[in-house]
N, C-alpha and C positions, 0 to 999 in steps of 0.2 A: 387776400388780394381783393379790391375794392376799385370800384371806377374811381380812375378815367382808366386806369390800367385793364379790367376786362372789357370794356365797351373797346378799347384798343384792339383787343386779342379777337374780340366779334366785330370789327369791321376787314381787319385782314380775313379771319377764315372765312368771312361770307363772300370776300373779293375773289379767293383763293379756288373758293367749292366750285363759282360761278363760272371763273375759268376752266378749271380743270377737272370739275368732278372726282369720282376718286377713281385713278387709272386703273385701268383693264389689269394692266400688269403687274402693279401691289396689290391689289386682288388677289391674282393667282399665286402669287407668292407668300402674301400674308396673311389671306380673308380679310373680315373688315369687322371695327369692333362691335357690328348689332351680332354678326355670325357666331363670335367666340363668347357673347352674350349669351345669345341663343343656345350655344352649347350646354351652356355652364346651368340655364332654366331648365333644358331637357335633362339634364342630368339628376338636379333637384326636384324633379318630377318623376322622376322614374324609383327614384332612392327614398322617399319622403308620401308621396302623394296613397296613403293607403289605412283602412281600418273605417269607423263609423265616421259622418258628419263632423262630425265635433271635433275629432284627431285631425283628418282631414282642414278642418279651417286653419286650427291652431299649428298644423303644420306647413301649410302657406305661409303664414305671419314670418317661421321661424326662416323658409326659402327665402321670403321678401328679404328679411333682416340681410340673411347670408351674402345673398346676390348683392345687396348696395352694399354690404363692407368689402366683397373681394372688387366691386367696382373703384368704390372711392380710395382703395389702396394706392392703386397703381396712379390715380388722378393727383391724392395728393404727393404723391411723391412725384412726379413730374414737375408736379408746380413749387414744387419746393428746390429741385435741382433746378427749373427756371432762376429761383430765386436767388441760389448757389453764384449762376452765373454772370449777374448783373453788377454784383461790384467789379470785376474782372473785365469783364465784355464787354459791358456797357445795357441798358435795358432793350434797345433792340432786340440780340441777338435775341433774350429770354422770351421775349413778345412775337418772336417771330416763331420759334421752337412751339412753342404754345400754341399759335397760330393753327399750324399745321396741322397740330393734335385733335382742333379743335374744329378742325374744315373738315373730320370725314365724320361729323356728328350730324348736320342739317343735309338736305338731300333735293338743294334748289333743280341742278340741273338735271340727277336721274331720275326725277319726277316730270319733270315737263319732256324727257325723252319719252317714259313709259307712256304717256297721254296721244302725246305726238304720235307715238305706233301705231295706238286709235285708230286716228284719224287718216293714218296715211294708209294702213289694214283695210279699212272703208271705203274708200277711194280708188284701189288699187285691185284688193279682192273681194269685196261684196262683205256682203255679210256672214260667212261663215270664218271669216278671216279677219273681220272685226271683233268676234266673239274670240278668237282665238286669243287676239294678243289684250282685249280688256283682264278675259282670267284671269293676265300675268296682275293684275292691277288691283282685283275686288274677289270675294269671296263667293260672291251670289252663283247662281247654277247659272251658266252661261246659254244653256240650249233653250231657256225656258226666253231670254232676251231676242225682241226684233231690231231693227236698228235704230228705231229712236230708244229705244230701252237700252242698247250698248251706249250710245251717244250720251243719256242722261248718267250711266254706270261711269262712264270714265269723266263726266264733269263735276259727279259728285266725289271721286275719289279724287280729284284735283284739290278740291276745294278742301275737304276735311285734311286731305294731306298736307297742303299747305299749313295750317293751324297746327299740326302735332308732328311733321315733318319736317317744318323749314322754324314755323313762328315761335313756338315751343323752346327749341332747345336753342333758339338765338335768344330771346326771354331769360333763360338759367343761364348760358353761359354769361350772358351782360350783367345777369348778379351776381353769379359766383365762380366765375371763372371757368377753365376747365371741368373740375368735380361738381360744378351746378351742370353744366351741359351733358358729361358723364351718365348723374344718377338719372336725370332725367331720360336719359336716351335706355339705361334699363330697367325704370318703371315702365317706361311705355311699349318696352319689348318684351317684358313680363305680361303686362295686360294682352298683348295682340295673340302671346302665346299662350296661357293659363286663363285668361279674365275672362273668356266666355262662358256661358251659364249650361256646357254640356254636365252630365251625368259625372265625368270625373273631373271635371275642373269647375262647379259651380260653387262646392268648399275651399277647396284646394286654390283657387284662383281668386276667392273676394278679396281678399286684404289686396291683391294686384291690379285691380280693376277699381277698388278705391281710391286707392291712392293714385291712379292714372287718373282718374275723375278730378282730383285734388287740385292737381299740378297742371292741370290743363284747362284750368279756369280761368286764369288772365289769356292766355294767347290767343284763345277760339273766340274772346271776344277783341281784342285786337286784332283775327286777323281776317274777324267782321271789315270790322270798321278799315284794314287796310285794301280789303279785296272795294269798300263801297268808294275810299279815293282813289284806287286804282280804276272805277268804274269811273269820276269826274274826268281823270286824267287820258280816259280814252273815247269819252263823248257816249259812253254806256250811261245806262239807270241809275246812279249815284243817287239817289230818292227814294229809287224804287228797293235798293241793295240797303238803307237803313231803315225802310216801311218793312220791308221785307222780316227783315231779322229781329222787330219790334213785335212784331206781330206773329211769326212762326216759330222762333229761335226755341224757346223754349217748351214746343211743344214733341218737337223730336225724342225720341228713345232714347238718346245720347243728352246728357246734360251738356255737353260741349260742340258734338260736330253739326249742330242746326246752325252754328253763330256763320262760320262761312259758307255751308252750304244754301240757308237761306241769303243772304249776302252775295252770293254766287246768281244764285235763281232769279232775285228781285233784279241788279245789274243788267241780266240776258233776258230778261223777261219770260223766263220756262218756270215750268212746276215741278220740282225737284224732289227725289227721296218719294215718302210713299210707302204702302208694301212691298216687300220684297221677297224673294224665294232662297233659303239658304239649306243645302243639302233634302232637295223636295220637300222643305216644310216652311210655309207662307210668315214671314214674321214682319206684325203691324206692326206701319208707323205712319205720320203724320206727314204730309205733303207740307213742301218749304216754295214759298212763292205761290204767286196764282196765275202765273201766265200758260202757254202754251206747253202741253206735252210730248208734241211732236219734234223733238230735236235732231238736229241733223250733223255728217262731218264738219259743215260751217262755225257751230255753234260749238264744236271743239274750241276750233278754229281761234272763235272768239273770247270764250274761257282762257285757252294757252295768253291770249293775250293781257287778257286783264294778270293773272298770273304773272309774267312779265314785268309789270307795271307796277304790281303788288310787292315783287322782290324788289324790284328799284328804291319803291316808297319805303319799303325797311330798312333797306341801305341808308336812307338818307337820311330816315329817321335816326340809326344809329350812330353816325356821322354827328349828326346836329347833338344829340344825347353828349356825344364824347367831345365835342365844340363848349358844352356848356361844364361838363363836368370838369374842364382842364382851366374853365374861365376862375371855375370858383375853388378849385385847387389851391 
């Protein structure tokens, strides 16, 4: 499967997610597929992950392999019984079936919910109750944050989520369909589980956290450069959000999450990222932007908004993408 047919498949389930997010009630009925992801990692970590360094790497490699064949099984075979039903049905239906499959991958609106609790936590119950609901959103020790250090914690988690949350797996699915949206969504839920450089997963999890690096090096800079027209689009730093990312992007810890988060920073004019505190232990990094560090509920506020603006502009991007692709069809 090949555009114009998955840029199809990615403009319905980004229409689809936006609306509807994925309900409460298939949830509880079915979980959702980063959970049964996450199963299926914890399991090959617990079965796998053990003996010297070396056994340890090389049995990551072999979890990695495992986890994307039992993902792309079920992907290509949906898109193949898509494909079953198009002489019969007509292509709609298949594009629509697909669609669906393919709407609980990206996580436009329960990311701008999780932000939003933020700010409205902040607002509502001070500061101990900002700290509570950012947790649900970033990993950093929450008691060690005042509330501009919550305020910057949940605009940085806007930003990078954005790029490997929404920008990401709409990127794979518009090239490969389903099984590109798929593997990308359990690379990336391998590295958030396995890819950090603790004591048992810093062999055990390289090859995850590579390859998460890999595949998320077009989006974080496109969703650079989507967050600095969403910044034109709303009378923010669009200047400031590609000075920003030209100049800091690449000095972050992350090869990837400086592109939005400086992009973010230069936009709202704050100074973003920084060191940070994760399980009582301080881990440098490099400040994104150079403006103001005092960030407030406002400058949530503000972020949700460009966010906003940011999904739109993908929309439309991929709209016009599937406009030109069906031109030269």
């Amino acid at each position: 499967m090949h555009p114009p047919e998955t840029l199809a498949i990615l403009a319905l389930a980004l229409g689809i997610e936006a609306a509807a997010g994925y309900p409460d009630a298939l949830y509880r009925a079915l979980g959702h597929p980063v959970t049964w992801i996450g199963r299926l990692i914890a399991a090959l970590d617990r079965g796998l992950n053990r003996g010297s360094e070396r056994r340890r790497r090389r049995a990551g490699v072999l979890a990695l392999a495992l986890l994307l064949a039992a993902v792309a099984a079920p992907a290509l075979g949906a898109t193949w019984l898509a494909g079953l039903m198009s002489p019969t049905l007509g292509p709609l239906p298949a594009t629509l079936l697909l669609a669906l499959l393919c709407a609980s991958l990206p996580a436009q609106r329960s990311l701008h919910d999780h932000v939003a609790a933020v700010e409205a936590a902040l607002r509502s119950g001070g500061l101990e109750s900002g700290r509570r609901a950012v947790a649900m959103i970033v990993g950093r020790d929450p008691e060690t944050l005042d509330e501009a250090a919550v305020c910057r914690a949940a605009i940085e988690s806007l930003a990078e989520n954005f790029s490997d949350g929404i920008v990401a797996p709409a990127f794979w699915i518009g090239a490969f369909g389903l099984p590109g949206g798929a593997l990308y969504k359990a690379i990336n839920t391998a590295d958030s589980m396995i890819g950090h450089r603790t004591p048992r997963h810093a062999a055990f999890g390289w090859a995850a956290a590579r390859l998460d690096d890999g595949v998320n090096v077009p989006a974080a800079r496109l969703a650079g450069l989507l967050i600095a027209g969403a910044a034109a689009m709303r009378g923010a730093d669009a200047r400031g959000a590609l000075r920003a990312m030209a100049r800091d992007a690449r000095h972050h810890r992350s090869p990837n999450a400086g592109w939005p988060e400086a992009a973010m920073a230069g936009a709202l004019g704050l100074r973003l990222a920084g060191p940070r505190v994760y399980g009582g232990v301080t881990v440098p990094d490099a400040h994104m932007g150079d403006g103001r560090a005092e960030a407030g509920p406002d400058d949530i506020a503000r972020a949700l908004g460009l966010y906003r603006a940011a999904c739109l502009l993908q929309g439309g991007l991929v709209l016009g993408l599937l406009a030109l692709a069906m031109l030269a069809a």
